[in-house]
KOLPAMAR-230094 format. One record per residue (C-alpha): residue number from 1; residue in three letters; x, y, z. Coordinates in nm, 3 decimals, decimal comma. Layout:
residues N
 lumza koltor    east   north      up
   NUM    ALA       X       Y       Z
...
end
This chain:
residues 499
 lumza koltor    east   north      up
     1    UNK   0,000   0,000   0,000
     2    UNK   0,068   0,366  -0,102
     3    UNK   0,180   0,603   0,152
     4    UNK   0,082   0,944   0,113
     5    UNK   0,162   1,253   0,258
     6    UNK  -0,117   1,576   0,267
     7    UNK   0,018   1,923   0,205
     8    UNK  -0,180   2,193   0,325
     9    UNK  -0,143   2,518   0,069
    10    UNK  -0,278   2,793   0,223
    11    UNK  -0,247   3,076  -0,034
    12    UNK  -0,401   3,388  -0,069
    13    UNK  -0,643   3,367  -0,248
    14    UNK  -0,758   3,024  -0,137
    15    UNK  -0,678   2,720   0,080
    16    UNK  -0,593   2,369  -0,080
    17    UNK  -0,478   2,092   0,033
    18    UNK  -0,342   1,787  -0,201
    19    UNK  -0,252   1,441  -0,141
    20    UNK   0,103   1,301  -0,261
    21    UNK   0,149   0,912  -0,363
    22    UNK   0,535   0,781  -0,265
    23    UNK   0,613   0,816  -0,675
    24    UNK   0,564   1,180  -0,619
    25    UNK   0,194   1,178  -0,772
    26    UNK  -0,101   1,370  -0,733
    27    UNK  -0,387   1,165  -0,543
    28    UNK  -0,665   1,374  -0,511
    29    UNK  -0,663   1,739  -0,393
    30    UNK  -0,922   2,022  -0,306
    31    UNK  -0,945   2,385  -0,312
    32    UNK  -1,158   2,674  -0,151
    33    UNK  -1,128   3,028  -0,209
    34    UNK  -1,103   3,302   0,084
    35    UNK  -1,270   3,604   0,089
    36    UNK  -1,010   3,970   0,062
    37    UNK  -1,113   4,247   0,288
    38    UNK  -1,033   4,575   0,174
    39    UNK  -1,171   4,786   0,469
    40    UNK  -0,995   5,106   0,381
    41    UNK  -0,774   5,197   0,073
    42    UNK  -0,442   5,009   0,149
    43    UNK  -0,553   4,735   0,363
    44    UNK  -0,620   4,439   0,315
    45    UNK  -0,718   4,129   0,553
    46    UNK  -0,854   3,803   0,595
    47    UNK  -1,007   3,637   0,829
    48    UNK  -0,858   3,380   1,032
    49    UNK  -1,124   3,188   1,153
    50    UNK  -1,269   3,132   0,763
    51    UNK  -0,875   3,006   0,705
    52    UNK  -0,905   2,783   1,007
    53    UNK  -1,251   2,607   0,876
    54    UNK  -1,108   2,593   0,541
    55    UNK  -0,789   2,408   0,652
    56    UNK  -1,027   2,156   0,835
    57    UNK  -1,264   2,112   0,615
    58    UNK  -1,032   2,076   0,363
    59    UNK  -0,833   1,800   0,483
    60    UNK  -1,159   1,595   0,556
    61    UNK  -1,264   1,595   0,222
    62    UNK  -0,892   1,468   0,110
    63    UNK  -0,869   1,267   0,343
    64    UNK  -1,225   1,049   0,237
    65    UNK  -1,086   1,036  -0,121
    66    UNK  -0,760   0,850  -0,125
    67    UNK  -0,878   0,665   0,296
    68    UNK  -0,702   0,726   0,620
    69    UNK  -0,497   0,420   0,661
    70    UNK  -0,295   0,525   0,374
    71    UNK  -0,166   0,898   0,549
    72    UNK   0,128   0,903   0,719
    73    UNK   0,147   1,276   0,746
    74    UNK   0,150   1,664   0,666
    75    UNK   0,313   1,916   0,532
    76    UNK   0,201   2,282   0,539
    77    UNK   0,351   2,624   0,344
    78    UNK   0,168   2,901   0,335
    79    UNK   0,139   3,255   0,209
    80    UNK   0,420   3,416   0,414
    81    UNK   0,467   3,768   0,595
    82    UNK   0,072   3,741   0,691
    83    UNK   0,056   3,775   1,053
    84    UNK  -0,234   3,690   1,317
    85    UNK  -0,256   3,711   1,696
    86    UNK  -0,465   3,512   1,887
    87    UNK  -0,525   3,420   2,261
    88    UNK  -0,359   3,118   2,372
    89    UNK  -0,592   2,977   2,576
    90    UNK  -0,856   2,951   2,332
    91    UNK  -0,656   2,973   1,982
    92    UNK  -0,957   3,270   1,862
    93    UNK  -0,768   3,534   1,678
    94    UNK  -0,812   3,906   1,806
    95    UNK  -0,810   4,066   1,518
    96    UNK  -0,839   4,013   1,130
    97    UNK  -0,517   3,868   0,987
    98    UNK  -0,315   4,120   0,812
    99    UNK  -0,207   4,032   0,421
   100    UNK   0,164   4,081   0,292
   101    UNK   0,024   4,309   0,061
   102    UNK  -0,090   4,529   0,310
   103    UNK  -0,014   4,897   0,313
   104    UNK  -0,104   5,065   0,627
   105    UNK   0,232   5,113   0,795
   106    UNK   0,371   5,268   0,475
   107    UNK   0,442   5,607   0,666
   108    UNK   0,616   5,394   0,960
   109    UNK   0,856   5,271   0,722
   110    UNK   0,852   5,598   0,521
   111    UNK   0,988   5,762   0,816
   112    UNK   1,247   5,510   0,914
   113    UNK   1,433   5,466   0,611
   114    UNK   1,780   5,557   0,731
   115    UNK   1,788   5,254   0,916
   116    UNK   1,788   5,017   0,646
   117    UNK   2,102   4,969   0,620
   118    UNK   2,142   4,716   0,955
   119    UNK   1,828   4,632   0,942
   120    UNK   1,923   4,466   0,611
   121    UNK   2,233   4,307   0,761
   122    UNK   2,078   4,102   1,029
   123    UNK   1,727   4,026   0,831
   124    UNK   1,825   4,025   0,489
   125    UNK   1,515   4,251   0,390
   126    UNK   1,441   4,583   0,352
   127    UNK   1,232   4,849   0,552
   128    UNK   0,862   4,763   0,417
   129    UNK   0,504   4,704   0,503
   130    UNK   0,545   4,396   0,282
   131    UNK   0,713   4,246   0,587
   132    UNK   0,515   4,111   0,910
   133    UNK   0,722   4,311   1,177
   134    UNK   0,536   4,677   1,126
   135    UNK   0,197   4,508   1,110
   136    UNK   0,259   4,306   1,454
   137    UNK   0,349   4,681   1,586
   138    UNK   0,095   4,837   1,437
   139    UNK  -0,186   4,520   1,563
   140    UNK   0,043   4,611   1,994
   141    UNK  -0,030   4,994   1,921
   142    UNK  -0,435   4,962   1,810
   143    UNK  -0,534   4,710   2,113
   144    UNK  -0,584   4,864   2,422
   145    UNK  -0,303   4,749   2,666
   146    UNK  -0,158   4,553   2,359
   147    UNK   0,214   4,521   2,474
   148    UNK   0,131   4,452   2,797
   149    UNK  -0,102   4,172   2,726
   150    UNK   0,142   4,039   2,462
   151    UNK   0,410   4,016   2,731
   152    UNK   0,229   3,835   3,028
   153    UNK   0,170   3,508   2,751
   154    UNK  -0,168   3,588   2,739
   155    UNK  -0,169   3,619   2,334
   156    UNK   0,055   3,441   2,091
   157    UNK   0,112   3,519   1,753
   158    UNK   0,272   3,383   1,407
   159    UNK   0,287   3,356   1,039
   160    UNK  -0,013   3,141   0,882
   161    UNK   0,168   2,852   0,935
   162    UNK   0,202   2,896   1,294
   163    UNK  -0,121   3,004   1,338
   164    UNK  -0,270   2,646   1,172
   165    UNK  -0,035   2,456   1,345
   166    UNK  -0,110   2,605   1,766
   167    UNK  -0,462   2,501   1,606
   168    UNK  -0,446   2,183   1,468
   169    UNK  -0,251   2,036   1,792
   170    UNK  -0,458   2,207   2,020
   171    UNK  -0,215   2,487   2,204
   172    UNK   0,055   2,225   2,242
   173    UNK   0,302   2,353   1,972
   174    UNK   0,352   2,747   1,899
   175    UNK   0,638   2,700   1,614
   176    UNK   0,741   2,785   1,299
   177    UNK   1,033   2,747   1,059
   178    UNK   1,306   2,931   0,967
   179    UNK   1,184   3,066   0,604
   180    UNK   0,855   3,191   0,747
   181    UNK   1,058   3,335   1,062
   182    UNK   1,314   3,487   0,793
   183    UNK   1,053   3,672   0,651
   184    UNK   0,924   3,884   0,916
   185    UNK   1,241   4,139   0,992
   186    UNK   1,260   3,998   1,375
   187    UNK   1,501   3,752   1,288
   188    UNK   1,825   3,727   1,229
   189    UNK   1,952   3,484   0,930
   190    UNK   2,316   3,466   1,033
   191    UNK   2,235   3,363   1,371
   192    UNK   1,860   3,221   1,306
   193    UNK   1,768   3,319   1,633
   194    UNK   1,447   3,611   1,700
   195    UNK   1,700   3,912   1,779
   196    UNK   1,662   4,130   2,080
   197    UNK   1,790   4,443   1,880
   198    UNK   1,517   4,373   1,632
   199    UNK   1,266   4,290   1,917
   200    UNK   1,353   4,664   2,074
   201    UNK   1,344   4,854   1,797
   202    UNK   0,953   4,732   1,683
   203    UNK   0,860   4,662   2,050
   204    UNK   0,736   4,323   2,003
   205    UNK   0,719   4,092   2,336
   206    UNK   0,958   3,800   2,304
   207    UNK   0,659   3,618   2,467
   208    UNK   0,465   3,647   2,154
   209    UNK   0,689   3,521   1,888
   210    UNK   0,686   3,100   1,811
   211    UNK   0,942   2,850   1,850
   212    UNK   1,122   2,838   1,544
   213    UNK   1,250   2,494   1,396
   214    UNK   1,451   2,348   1,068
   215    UNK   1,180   2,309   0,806
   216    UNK   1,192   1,955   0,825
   217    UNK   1,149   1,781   1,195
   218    UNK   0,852   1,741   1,437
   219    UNK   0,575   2,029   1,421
   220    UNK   0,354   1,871   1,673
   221    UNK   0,039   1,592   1,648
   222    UNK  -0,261   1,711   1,491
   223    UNK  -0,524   1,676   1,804
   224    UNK  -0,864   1,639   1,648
   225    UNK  -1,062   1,379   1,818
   226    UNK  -1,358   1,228   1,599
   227    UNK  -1,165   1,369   1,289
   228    UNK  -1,004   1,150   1,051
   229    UNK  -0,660   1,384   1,066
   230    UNK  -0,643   1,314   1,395
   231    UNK  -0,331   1,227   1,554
   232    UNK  -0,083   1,287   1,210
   233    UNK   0,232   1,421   1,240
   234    UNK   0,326   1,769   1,115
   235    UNK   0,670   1,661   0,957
   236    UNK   0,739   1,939   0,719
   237    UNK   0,685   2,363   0,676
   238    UNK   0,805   2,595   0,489
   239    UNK   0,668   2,917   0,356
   240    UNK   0,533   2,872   0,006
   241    UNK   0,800   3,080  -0,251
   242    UNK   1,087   2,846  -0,073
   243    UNK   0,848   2,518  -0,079
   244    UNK   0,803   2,558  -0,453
   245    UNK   1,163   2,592  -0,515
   246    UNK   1,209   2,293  -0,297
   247    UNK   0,955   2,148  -0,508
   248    UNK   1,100   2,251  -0,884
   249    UNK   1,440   2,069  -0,700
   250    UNK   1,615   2,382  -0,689
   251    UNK   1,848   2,274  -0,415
   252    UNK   2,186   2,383  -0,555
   253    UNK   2,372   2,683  -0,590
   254    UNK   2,242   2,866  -0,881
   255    UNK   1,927   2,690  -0,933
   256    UNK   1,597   2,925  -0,955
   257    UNK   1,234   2,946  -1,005
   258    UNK   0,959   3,200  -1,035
   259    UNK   0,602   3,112  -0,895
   260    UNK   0,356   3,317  -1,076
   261    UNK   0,046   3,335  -0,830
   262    UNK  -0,123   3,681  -0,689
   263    UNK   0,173   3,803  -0,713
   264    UNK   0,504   3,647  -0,879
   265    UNK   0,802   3,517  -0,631
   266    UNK   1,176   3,451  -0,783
   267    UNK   1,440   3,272  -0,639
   268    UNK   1,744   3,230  -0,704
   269    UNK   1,929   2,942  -0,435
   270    UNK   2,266   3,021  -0,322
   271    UNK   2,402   2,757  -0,120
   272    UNK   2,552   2,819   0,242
   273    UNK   2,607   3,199   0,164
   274    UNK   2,388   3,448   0,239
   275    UNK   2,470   3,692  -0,100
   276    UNK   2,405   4,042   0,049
   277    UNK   2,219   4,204  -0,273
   278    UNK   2,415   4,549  -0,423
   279    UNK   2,082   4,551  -0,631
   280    UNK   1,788   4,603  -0,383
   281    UNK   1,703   4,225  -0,376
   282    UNK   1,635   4,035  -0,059
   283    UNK   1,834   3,736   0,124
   284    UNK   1,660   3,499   0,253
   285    UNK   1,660   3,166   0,398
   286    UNK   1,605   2,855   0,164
   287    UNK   1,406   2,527   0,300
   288    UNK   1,621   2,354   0,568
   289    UNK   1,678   2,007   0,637
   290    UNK   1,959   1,913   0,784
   291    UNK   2,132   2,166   1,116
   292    UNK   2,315   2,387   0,827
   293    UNK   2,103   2,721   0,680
   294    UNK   2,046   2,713   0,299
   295    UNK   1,994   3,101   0,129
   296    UNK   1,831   3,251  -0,179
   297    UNK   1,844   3,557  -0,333
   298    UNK   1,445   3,682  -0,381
   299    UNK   1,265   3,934  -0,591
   300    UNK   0,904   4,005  -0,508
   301    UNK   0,654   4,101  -0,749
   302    UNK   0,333   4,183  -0,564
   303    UNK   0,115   4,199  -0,844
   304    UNK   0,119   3,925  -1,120
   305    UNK  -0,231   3,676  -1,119
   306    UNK  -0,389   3,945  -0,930
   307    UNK  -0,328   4,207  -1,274
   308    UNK  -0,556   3,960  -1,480
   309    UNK  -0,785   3,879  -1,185
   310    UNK  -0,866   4,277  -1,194
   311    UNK  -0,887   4,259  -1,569
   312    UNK  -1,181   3,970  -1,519
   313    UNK  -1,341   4,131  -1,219
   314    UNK  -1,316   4,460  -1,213
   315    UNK  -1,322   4,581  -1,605
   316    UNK  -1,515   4,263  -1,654
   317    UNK  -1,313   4,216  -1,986
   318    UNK  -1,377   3,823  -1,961
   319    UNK  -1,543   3,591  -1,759
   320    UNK  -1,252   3,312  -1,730
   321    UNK  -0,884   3,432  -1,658
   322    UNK  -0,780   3,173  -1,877
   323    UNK  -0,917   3,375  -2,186
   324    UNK  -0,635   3,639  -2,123
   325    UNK  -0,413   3,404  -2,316
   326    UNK  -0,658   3,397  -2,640
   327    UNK  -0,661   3,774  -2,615
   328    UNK  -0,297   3,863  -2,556
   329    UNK  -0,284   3,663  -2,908
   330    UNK  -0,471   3,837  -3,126
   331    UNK  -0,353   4,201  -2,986
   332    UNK  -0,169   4,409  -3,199
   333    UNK   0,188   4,424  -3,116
   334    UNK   0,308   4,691  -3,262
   335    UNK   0,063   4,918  -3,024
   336    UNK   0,272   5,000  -2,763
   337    UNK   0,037   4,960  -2,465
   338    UNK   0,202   4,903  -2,111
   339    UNK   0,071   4,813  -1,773
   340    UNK   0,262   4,931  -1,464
   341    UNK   0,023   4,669  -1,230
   342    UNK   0,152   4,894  -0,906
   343    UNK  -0,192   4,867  -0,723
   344    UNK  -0,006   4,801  -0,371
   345    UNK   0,344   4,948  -0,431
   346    UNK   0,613   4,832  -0,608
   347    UNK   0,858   4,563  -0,489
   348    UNK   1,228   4,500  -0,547
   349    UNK   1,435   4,629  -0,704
   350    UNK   1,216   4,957  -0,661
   351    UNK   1,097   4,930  -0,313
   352    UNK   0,814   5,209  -0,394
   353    UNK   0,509   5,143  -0,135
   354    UNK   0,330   5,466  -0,277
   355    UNK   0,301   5,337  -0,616
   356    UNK  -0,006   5,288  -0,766
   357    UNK  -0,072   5,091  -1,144
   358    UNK  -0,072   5,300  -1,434
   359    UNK  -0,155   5,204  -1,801
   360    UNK   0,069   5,383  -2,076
   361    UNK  -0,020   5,460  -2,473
   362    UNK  -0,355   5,442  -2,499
   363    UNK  -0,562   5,525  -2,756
   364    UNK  -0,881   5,529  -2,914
   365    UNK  -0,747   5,192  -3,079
   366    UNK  -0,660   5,003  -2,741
   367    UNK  -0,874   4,733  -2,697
   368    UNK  -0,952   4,437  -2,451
   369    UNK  -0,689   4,199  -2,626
   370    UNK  -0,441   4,482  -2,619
   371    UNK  -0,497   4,543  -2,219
   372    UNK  -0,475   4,158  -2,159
   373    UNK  -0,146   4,166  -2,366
   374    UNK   0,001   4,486  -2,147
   375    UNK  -0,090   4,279  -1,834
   376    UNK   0,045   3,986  -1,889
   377    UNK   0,391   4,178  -2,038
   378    UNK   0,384   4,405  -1,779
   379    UNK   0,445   4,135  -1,512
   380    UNK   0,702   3,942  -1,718
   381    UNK   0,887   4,272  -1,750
   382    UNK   0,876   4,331  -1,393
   383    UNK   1,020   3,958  -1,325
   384    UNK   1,272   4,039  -1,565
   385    UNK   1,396   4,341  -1,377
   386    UNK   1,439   4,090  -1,057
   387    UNK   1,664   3,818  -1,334
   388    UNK   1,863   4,121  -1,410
   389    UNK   1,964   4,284  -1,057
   390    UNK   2,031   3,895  -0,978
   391    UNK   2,242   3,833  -1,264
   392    UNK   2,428   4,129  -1,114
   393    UNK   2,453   3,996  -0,781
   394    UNK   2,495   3,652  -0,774
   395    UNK   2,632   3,567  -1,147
   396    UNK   2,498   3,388  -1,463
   397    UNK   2,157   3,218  -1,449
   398    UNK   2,127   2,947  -1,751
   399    UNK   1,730   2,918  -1,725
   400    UNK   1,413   2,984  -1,533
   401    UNK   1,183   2,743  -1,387
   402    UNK   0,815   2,810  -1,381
   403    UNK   0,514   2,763  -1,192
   404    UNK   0,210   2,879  -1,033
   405    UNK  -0,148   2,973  -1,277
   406    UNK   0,013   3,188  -1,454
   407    UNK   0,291   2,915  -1,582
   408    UNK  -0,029   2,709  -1,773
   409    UNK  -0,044   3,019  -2,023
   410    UNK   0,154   2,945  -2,302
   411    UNK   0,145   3,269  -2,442
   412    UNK   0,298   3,460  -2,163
   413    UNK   0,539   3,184  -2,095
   414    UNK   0,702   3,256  -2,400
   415    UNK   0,663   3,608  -2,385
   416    UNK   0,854   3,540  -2,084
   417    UNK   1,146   3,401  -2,230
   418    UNK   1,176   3,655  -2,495
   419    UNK   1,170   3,969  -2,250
   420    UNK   1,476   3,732  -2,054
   421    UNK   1,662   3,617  -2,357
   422    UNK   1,661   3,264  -2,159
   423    UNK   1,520   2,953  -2,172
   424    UNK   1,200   2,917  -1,945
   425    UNK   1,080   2,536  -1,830
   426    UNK   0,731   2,566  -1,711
   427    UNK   0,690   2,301  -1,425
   428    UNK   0,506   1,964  -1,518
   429    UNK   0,382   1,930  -1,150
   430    UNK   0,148   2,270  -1,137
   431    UNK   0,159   2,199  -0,730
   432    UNK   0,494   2,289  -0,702
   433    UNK   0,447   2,465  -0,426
   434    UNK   0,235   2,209  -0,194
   435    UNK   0,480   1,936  -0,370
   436    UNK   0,773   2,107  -0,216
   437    UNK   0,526   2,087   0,134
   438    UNK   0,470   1,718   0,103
   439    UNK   0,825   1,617  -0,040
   440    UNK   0,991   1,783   0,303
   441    UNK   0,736   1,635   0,548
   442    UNK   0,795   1,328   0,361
   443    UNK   1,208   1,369   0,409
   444    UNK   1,133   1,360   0,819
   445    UNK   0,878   1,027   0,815
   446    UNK   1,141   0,848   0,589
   447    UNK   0,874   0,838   0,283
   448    UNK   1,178   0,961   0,036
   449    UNK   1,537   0,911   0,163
   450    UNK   1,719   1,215   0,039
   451    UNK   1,708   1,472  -0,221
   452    UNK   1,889   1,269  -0,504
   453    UNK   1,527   1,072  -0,456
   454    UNK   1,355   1,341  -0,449
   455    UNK   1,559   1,497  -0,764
   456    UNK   1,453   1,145  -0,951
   457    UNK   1,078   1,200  -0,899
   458    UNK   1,091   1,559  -1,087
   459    UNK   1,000   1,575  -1,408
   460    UNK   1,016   1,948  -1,665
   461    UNK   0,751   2,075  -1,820
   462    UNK   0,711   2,199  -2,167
   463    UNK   1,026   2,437  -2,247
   464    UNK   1,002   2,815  -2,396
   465    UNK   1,290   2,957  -2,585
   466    UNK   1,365   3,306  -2,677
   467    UNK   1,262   3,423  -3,037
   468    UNK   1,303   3,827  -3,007
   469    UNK   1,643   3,971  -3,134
   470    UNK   1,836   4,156  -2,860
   471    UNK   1,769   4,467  -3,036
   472    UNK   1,375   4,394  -3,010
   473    UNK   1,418   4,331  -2,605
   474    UNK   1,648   4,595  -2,565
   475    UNK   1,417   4,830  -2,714
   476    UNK   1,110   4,694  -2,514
   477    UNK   1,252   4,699  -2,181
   478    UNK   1,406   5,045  -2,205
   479    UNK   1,033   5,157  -2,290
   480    UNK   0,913   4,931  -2,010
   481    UNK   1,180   5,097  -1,791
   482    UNK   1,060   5,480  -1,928
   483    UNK   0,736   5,323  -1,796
   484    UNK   0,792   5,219  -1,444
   485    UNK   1,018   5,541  -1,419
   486    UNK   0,709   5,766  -1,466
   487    UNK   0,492   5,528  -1,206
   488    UNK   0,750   5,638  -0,956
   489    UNK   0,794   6,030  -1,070
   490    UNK   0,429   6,046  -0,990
   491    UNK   0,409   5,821  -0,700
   492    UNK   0,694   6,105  -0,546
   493    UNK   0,380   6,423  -0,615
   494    UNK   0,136   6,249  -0,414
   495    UNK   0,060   6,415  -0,095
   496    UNK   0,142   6,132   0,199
   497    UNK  -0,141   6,117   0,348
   498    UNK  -0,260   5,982   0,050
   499    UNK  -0,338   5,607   0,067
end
């Protein structure tokens, strides 16, 4: 009999969780969408307790398709930089959970931006409401006797994955791993311990923060009585742009991917060094699973599926997000429409949270399929600024590995690799990120042995190579780059109290 291994994917636009076979296989799997809160302009937040039910209800439904005696365990990554606190004697969250892309504590950072400089050195990361530290502040300062509360051990609070996991084993296990923990500018990556200087400086209670633990190891038993999860072992986390490169196999120095999802993640592993970035990229901690840190060089795009989401919902241009690909096609190419898709900032290399999206060249011409082909170029040009500051940092990258909903559209795929000039492999497993889940829970419960296995199990997708001259994508970037320059010009007029 089969063993199989559940990851639990909880993204953010929607929970899933999918069951892995021992081959590497997809069993069964089930998704449910989560509801975005925008309560004022710049915020956005979710609500815990609807992630909670969907984790659970989720995993029941799994679990009755492919039958209980064959689990042996779970895996969970997770949207990272989220953050929730909750009271730990009943595990009820306090408050809504507050989204990466959040921008309320824009003017915090704003203000602080001469320390970025250490701030960088110990976390890897820059000064930005992307990151959970400002929003746990900002959560202390808005709750009456916050701090205080926070520091007697009467609340405890986390990442998603923390959050899911005091849950799931009733209050027994307040933990997290190192990638989620790397991501919330509290802890240092050198030492990959919460630091006090950090701690001080955005007066967060040690007594809040979890345990934090090797992504592969012992998470705690899921405590569930009556439930058919009950009793598994949590065997693997990790947060879900370093599970899918764990689950494309990029384990080796120079390997990368780029996960196309609400917004699009690239990383780029570097081994046992931690690259400091001269190009306004991050450093950050890859999957770990053995005692020795693993790093990655990371560019974060925070708009990407979101861009055509907006194009189906809110312009109502199709019904289907998968139509964006027949459009794109039949636009005219020699229009020369571009879509800055800034709607919460821009991210790295820019590091501009007062940017807003901004279409260029319209005219009485523009159509849908001319929009859909902006928006779809507009985030490959933006992941193509994060290849190039790489390239700068860290050397030569040979080819980009691809996955997430935006890797099944073959147009953009190759429009893509021409904007690069490289070769882009589009994954064959679209679950690279809960893959990367399951395969490191599986690592711990002895399901796969090591990562030569692991690296056996992986098969490429289809492969996109370049077709524009490097005239052509010279040309089209410096435009795209005219573009994004403008974004920012006028991001720099508008008054700051201006969401």
């Amino acid at each position: 009999m089969t063993a199989i291994i559940l990851a639990i994917d909880q993204g953010t636009t929607s929970t899933r969780v999918v069951a892995f076979d021992s081959e590497g296989k997809v069993a069964a799997s089930a998704s449910r969408e989560l509801t975005q809160h925008y309560p004022q302009p710049g915020w956005v937040e979710h609500d815990a307790d609807e992630i909670w039910d969907s984790t659970i209800g989720l995993l029941s439904q799994v679990i009755d398709r492919v039958g209980r005696q064959q689990v042996v365990g779970v895996g969970i990554t997770n949207q990272r930089e989220t953050v929730v606190v909750w009271e730990r004697a009943t595990g009820r969250p306090l408050a809504p959970a507050i989204v990466w892309q959040d921008r309320r504590t824009a003017e915090f950072c704003r203000q602080r931006q001469a320390d970025n400089a250490w701030l960088h050195e110990k976390t890897g990361l820059v000064l930005d409401p992307y990151f959970s530290a400002s929003k746990l502040r900002w959560l202390l300062d808005n709750f009456p006797d916050g701090k205080s509360a926070a520091a007697s051990g009467r609340w405890a609070c986390g990442t998603i994955d923390s959050y899911l996991i005091y849950r799931l084993t009733a209050g027994r296990n307040h933990v997290t791993d190192v990638t989620n923990a790397s991501r919330t500018l509290l802890f240092n990556i050198h030492t990959l311990r919460w630091d006090d200087e950090l701690l001080r400086y955005f007066q967060i209670p040690r007594e809040l923060l979890p345990e934090v633990l090797p992504s592969v190891g012992d998470f705690g038993r899921i405590v569930a009585t009556g439930q058919p999860f009950d009793g598994l072992p949590i065997a693997g986390v990790a947060g879900d742009q370093q599970a899918a490169l764990f689950g494309q196999c990029g384990f080796e120095t120079g390997e990368s991917k780029c996960t196309y999802g609400t917004g699009a993640f690239f990383l780029l592993h570097t081994g046992a060094t931690a690259v400091r970035s001269r190009h306004r990229l991050l450093t950050t901690l890859a999957a770990q699973t053995t005692a020795s840190p693993e790093y990655a060089l990371e560019g974060s795009v925070f708009v990407a599926g979101a861009a055509v989401q907006w194009l189906r919902d809110g312009l109502r241009l199709f019904a289907d997000s998968g139509q964006s690909e027949m459009l794109a096609q039949t636009s005219n190419d020699l229009l020369p429409v571009v879509f800055v898709p800034g709607f919460v900032g821009l991210g790295a290399p820019h590091w501009v949270p007062e940017a807003r999206g901004a279409i260029l060249g319209l005219t009485r011409n523009t159509t849908p399929a001319d929009l859909a082909r902006a928006t779809l170029e507009g985030v490959a040009f933006q992941v193509a600024d994060l290849l190039e500051a790489a390239k700068a940092d860290a050397g030569r990258i040979t080819e980009l590995r691809a996955d997430g909903g935006m890797a099944r559209n073959s147009w953009f795929l190759q429009r893509q690799a021409d904007i690069l000039g490289l070769p882009v492999v589009a994954a064959a497993q679209s679950e690279a990120t809960s893959q990367g889940a399951a395969w490191l829970a599986g690592l711990h419960l002895g399901i796969w042995s090591d990562r030569s296995t692991l690296r056996g199990l992986f098969r490429p997708g289809r492969r996109f190579d370049p077709q524009w001259s490097d005239a052509e994508r010279q040309s089209r970037r410096h435009h795209w780059q005219r573009a994004v320059a403008a974004v920012i010009a006028f991001a720099s007029t508008v008054p700051t109290s201006t969401p």
